[in-house]
Structure formats: C-alpha cells, structure tokens
C-alpha positions as CSV (number, residue, x, y, z in Angstrom):
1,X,0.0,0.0,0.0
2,X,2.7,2.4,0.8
3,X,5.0,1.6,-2.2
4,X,1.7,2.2,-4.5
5,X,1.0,5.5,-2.6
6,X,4.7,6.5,-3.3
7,X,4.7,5.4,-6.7
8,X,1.2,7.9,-7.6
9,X,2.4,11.1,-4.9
10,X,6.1,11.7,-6.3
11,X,5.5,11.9,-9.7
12,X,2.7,14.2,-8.6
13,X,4.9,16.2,-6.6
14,X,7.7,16.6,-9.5
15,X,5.2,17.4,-11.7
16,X,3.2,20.2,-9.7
17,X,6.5,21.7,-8.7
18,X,8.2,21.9,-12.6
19,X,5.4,22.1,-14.9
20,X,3.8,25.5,-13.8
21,X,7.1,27.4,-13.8
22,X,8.3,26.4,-17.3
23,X,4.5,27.5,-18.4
24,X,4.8,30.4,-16.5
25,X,8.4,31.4,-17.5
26,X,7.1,31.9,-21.0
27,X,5.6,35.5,-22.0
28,X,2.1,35.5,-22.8
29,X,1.8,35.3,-26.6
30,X,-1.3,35.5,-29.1
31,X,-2.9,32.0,-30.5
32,X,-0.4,31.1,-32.9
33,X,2.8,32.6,-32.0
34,X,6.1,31.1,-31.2
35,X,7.6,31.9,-28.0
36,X,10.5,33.8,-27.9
37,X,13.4,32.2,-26.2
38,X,13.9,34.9,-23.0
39,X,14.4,32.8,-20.5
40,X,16.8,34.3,-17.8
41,X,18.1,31.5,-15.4
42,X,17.5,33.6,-12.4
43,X,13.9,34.1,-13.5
44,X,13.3,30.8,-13.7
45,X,15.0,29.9,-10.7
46,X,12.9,32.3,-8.7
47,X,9.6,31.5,-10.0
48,X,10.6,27.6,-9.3
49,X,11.6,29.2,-5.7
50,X,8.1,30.7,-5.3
51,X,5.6,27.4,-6.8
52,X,7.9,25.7,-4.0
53,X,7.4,27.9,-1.3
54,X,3.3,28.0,-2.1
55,X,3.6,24.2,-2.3
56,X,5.3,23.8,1.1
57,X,2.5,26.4,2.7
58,X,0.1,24.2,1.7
59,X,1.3,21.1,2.9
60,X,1.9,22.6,5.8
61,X,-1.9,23.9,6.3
62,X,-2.9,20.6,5.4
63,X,-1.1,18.8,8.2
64,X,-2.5,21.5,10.7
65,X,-5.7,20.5,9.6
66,X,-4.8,17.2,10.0
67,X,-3.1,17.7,13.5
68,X,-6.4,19.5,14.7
69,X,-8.3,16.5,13.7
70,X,-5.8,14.0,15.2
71,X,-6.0,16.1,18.6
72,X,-10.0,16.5,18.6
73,X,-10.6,12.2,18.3
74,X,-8.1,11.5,20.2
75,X,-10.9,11.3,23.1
76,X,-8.3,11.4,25.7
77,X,-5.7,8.9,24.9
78,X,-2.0,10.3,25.5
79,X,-0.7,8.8,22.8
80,X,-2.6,9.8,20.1
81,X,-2.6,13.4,21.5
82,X,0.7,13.6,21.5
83,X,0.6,12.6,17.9
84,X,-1.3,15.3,17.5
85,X,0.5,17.9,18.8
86,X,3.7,16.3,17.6
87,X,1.8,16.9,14.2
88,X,1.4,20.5,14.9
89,X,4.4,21.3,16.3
90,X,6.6,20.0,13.2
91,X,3.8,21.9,10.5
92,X,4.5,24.8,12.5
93,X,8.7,24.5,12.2
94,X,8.1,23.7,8.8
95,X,6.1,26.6,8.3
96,X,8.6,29.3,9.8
97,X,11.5,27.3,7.9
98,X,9.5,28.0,4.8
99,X,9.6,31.8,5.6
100,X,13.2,31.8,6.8
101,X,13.9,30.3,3.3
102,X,12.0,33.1,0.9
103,X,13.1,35.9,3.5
104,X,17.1,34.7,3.0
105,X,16.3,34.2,-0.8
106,X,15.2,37.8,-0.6
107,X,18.0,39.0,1.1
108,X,20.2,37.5,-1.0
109,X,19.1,38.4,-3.7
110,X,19.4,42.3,-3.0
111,X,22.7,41.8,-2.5
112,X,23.8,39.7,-5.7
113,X,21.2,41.7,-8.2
114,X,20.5,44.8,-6.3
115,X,16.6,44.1,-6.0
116,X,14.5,41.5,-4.3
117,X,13.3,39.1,-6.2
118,X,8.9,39.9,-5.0
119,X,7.7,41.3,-8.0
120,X,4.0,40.2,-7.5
C-alpha cells in the first residue's frame, strides 16, 4: 500500500513543482505565435523558488488540519494526542523554515542583483 501511494504522490509532486514554472516562465503570446526564447536562469529559478514555497505552505496547512483533527478524536488517549500535537508542532517549524527560506532568498538576492526578487 505504501509503495503504490509512493509510486502515484512523487510523480505528482515533481510534476506540480516543474510544470507550472516552465509555463509560467514563458511570456504571454497571441494563439499562434512562437515563444521567444527569453528565458533568464535567475527568473526561472525564482519562479521555481516561489511554486515551492506556495507548495510547502500548503502542505503545511494541510497537516495543521490534519493535527487538529488527530487532537480533537483523540478522546483522551496520550498517545494519540501527543501525535497530535507532535503533528502540529513539526507543521509549525516547517512553516517558519518556509519563511526563513524566501526571506534569506530575498535578502540575497538584494545583495547579488541589487533588488528583491517579489515582483507580484
């Protein structure tokens, strides 16, 4: 069962974290243009950066959610609320990791190109 769920969510996962920046590095063209080849490395890198960063968020929300439900039927039973809170506690430090990694991105960034990198 687990080798079947591994084999459907990372393939998943690689394609949800690749296939919207390539389509989003590209300008927007009218029907029937070619794309001009302008893709800037850095550009690319960041936008891959970003999709990664809104990915993590949301796993992260999800496993609160799950967390809070883990802690609310646990009716009482140590273990499984410490499970729970365990479950919170790492979405949490995964969350502020997350915003450690796009404010040091940031902040590198200023400092190798002159500007930060949040355009949107």
């Amino acid at each position: 069962m687990k080798k079947t769920l591994a084999w459907v969510i990372v393939p998943t996962v690689i394609l949800s974290l690749t296939l919207p920046v390539f389509i989003q590095a590209q300008d927007e063209l009218p029907y029937g243009q070619a794309p001009l080849v302008n893709l800037d490395i850095w550009t690319l890198l960041f936008k891959a950066l970003n999709w990664f960063f809104n990915i993590v968020l949301i796993i992260a929300a999800i496993f609160l959610i799950y967390g809070g439900f883990l802690y609310i039927t646990a009716g009482g039973d140590q273990a499984k609320t410490q499970k729970a809170l365990n479950t919170v506690i790492y979405a949490l430090i995964g969350v502020a990791i997350a915003l450690l990694a796009k404010a040091l991105i940031n902040f590198v960034s200023k400092f190798i190109m002159g500007q930060g990198i949040i355009t949107q």
